[in-house]
C-alpha positions in Angstrom: 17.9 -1.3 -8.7 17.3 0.9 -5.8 13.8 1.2 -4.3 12.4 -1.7 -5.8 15.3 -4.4 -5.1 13.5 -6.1 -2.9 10.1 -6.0 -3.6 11.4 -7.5 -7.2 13.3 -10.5 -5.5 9.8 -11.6 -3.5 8.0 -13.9 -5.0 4.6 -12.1 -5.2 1.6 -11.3 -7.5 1.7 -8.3 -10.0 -0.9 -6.3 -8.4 1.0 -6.1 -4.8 4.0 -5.1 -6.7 2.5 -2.9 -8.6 0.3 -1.5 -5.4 3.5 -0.8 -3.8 5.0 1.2 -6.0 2.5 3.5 -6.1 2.8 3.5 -2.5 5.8 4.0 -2.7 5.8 7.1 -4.8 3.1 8.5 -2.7 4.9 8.2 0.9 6.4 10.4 3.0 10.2 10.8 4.0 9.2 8.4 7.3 7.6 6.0 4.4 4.2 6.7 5.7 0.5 7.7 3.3 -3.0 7.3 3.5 -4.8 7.1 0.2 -8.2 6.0 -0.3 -8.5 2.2 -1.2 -10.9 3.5 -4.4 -8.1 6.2 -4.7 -5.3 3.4 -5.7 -7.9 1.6 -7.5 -8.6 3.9 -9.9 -5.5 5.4 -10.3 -4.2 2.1 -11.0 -7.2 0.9 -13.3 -7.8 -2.0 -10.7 -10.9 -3.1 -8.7 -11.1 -2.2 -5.5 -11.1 -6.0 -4.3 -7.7 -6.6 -6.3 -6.2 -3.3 -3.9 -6.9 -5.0 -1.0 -6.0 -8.3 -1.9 -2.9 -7.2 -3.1 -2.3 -5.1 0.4 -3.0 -8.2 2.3 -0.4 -9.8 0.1 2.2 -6.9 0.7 1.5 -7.4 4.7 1.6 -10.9 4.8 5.5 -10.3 3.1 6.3 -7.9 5.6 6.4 -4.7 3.1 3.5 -2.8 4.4 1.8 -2.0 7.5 -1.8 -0.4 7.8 -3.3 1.1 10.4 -6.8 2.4 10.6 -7.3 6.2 11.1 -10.3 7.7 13.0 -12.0 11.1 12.6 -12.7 13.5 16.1 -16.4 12.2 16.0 -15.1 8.1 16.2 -16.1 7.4 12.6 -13.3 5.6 10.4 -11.0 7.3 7.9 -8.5 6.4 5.6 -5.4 4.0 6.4 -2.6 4.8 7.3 0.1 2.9 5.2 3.8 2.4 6.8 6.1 0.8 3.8 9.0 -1.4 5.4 11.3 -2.4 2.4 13.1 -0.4 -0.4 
């Protein structure tokens, strides 16, 4: 199955699996991106609400790390998404 193995065998809502995957497909050789939260959501035809609940869900299985990114002037940016499995 490749990739996906095991984010198929956990037991976890559609939209994380989903979620990942597009993650997934959007990371770097070190596993590593940073899209916008109303990025994935739209790309994915999801509410922004569902993205996040379904990245708490991918954290919480040990998939997914974030990290929050900061500009030079100390206001936020994106997150920094590290994916753990496949």
């Amino acid at each position: 199955m490749g990739y996906f193995t095991e984010i198929y065998a956990k037991e976890l809502p559609h939209r994380a699996k989903a979620v990942y995957m597009y993650l997934k497909d959007r990371s770097n050789k070190e596993g590593q991106c940073y899209p916008a939260i109303s990025t994935v959501a739209k790309e994915l035809q999801l509410s922004r609400r569902t993205v996040e609940r379904a990245i708490d869900d991918l954290v919480r299985a040990g998939l997914v790390t974030k990290e929050q990114r900061w500009r030079e002037n100390g206001g936020r940016s994106s997150l920094l998404f590290t994916l753990k499995g496949g």
